[in-house]
N, C-alpha and C positions, 0 to 999 in steps of 0.2 A: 512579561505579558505581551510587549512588539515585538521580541527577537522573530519569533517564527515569523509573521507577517513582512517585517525589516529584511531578514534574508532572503522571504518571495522576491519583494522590490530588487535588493543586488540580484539575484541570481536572472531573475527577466529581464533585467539592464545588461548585463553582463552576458548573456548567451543572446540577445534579441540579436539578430544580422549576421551574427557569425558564425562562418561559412565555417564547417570542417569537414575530410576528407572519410569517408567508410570506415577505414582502421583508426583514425582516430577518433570516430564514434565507439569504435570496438575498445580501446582502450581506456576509453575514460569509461565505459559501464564494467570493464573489468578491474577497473580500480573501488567500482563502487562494489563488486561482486565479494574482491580477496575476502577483504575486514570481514563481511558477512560471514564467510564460511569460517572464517576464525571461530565468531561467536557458533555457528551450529554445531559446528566439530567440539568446542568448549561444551557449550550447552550437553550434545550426545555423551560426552565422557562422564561430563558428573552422574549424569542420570542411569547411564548404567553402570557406574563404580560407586553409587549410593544405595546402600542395602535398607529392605523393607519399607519402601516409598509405600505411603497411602493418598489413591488419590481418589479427587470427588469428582464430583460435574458444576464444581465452580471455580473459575482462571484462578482467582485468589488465592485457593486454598492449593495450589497444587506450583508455586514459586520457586520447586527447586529443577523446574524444567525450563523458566526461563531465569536461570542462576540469580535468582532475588529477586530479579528488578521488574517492575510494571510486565505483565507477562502481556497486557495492550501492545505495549512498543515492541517488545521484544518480537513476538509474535509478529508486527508488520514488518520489521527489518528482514524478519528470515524468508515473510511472503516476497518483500523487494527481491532479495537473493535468486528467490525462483523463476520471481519475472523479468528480471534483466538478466539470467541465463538465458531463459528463454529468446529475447532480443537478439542475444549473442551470436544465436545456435545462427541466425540467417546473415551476419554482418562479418564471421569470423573469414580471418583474411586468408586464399587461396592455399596458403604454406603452411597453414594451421587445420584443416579439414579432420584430422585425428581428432582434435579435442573437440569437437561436437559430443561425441560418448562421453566426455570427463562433466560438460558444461549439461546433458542430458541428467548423469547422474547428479549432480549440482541442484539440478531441478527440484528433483524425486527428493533428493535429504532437504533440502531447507521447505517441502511441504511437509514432509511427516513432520521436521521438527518444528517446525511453526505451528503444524496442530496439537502436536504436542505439549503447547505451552497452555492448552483448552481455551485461549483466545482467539476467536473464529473471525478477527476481524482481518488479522494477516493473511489464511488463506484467504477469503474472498475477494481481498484488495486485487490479489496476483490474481487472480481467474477472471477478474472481472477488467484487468489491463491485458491482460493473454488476449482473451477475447475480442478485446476492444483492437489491438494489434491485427490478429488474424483476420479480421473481416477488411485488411484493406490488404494483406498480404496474399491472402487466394486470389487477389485479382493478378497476380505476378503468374502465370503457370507453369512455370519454372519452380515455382514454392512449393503450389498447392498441393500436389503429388505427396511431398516430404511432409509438410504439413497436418494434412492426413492423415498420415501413416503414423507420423508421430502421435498424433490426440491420440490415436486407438490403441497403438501400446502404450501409451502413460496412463491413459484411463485404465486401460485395464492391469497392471500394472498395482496403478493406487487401490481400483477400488476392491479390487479382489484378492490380493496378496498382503497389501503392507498396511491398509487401513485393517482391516481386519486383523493382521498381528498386532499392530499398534492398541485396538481394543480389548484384543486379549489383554496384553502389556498393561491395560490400566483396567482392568478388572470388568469390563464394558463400560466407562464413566466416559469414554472418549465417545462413543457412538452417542450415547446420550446428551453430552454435553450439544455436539454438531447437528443432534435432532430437534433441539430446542430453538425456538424460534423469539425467545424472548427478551428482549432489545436491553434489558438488564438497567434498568433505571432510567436511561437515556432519553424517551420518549418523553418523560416526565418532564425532565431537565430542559429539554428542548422546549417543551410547552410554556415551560416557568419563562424561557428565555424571551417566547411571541409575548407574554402577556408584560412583561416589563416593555416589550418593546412599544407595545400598545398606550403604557401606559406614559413611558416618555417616550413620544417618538421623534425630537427634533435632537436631542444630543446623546438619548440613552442615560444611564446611569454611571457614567463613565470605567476607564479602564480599572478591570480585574475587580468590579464591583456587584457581580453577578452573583455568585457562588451565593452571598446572603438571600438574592430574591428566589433562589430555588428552593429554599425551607416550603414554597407557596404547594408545590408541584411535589418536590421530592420528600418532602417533609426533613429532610436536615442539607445541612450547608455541603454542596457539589459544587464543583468544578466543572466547565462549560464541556461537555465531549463533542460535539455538531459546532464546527467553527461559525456557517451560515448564520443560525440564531443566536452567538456569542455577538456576534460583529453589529447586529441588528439590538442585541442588549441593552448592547456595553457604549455601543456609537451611535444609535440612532438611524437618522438617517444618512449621515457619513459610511455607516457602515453600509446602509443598502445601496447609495454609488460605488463605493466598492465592492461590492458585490457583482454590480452589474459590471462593471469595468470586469471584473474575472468572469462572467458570462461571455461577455464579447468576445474577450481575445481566446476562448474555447471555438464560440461561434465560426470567430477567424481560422483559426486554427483548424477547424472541419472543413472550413470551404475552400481551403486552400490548396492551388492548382500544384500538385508536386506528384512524383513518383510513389508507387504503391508502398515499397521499402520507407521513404520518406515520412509520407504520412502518417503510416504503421506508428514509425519510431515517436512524433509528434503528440501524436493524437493518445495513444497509450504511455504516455507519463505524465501527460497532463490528467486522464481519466485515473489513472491510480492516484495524482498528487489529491485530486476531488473526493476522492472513497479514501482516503486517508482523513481529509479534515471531515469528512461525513460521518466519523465515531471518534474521533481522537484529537478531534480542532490541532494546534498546531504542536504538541508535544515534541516534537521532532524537527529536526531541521532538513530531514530528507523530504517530505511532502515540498518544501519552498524550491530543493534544489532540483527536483523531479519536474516541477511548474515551471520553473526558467528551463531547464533543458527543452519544454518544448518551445523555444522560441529561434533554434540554431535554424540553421541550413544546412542538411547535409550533402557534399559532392559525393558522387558514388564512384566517379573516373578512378 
């Protein structure tokens, strides 16, 4: 129940100060990138070397596009993949400018196949860090030109050729599923979690003790997905200082005087590591290690 939390702590100790240079920004998110496309390329193979798939418009029922496992997680890893290509496409070093195309298409598969897994929390994580990125990288304009051009062919790209095959592909269940607006339990769970918090609010109900007080809300025993009203639970009010302690260093983290590229990279892995614990609390040790990466400093020389 603290590993995910525990490895926030290492990883914003462990990146807080430390300086590193452009391409080795470029390498460490292409090491975070490989592993990823492992699993899409895995994931893509089964799915079309597996004859007579039936799918629905629920993540659950449709586990053999994210090869078993929590199609949640799965699903955000392949959104990671998308957004820290995207990072790449502006950090890749001088002698590398070819594989912009390779790290483009990188994009485009780990979003079809992250929707594909009908868990909608992975693409929105990546669109909603892309975004958060670009609104400090158009201020470079030397980007904004690329930048541009790029959104309008990849939107259109997605939404007019491969989402639409994609829907074909699963009988329309995919359009459906990404039409639905509906928070899938969560809102419930969350509610269950204020009202424990309410109800003990100086230590909470202590750790991994929640899942019982959601019977109230969800009517049967869940697991926290909204880290925010887990922590506010499970800890009371320890959790809401830490809360606000990860407020602040966001806070910081916005107003901090850096280069457009700089901030970009910063500010959009911390806003993804946030929409990750915002439906999937810390399942993952990549939200923790995404959170301390934004505490480096990058040299662009």
């Amino acid at each position: 129940n603290l590993s995910g939390p525990f490895v926030l702590m290492l990883a914003s100790l462990y990146f807080s100060g430390l300086r590193v240079k452009k391409h080795e920004i470029f390498q460490i998110f292409l090491f975070i990138l490989i592993p990823i496309m492992s699993l899409v390329i895995l994931a893509s193979f089964t799915v079309f070397t597996t004859e007579d798939i039936i799918f629905t418009h629920a993540a659950v029922d449709n586990k053999i596009t994210s090869l078993g496992f929590a199609p949640n997680q799965v699903s955000a890893i392949m959104g990671l993949g998308a957004f820290v290509a995207f990072l790449c496409l502006f950090i890749v070093p001088s002698n590398l400018l070819m594989m912009r195309y390779v790290l483009i298409f990188c994009i485009i598969w780990c979003f079809s196949q992250s929707a594909l897994t009908f868990s909608r929390g992975g693409v929105y994580n990546a669109l909603g860090a892309i975004v958060a990125a670009s609104l400090y990288l158009i201020r470079d304009k030397k980007i904004t030109f690329y930048l541009f051009f790029g959104f309008i062919i990849t939107a259109l790209l997605l939404n007019f050729v491969i989402f639409p095959k994609l829907d074909e592909f699963t009988s329309g269940n995919l359009g459906k599923r990404f039409g639905n607006i509906d928070p899938t339990g969560r809102d419930d769970i969350a509610k269950a979690d204020l009202l424990i918090f309410q109800e003990h609010p100086l230590f909470g109900v202590g750790l991994g003790q929640s899942p019982e007080y959601h019977i109230l809300t969800f009517h049967k025993k869940a697991a926290s997905h909204t880290e925010p009203t887990r922590m506010l639970a499970e800890h009371g009010s320890f959790g809401l200082l830490a809360l606000l302690v990860l407020v602040l260093i966001l806070f910081s983290r916005l107003t901090r005087k850096t280069s457009p590229l700089e901030k970009a990279v910063i500010v959009s892995v911390t806003i993804w590591a946030f929409l990750y614990m915002g439906h999937a609390a810390m399942r993952l040790a990549a939200p923790a290690l995404l959170f301390g990466l934004g505490s480096i400093t990058l040299d662009e020389e």
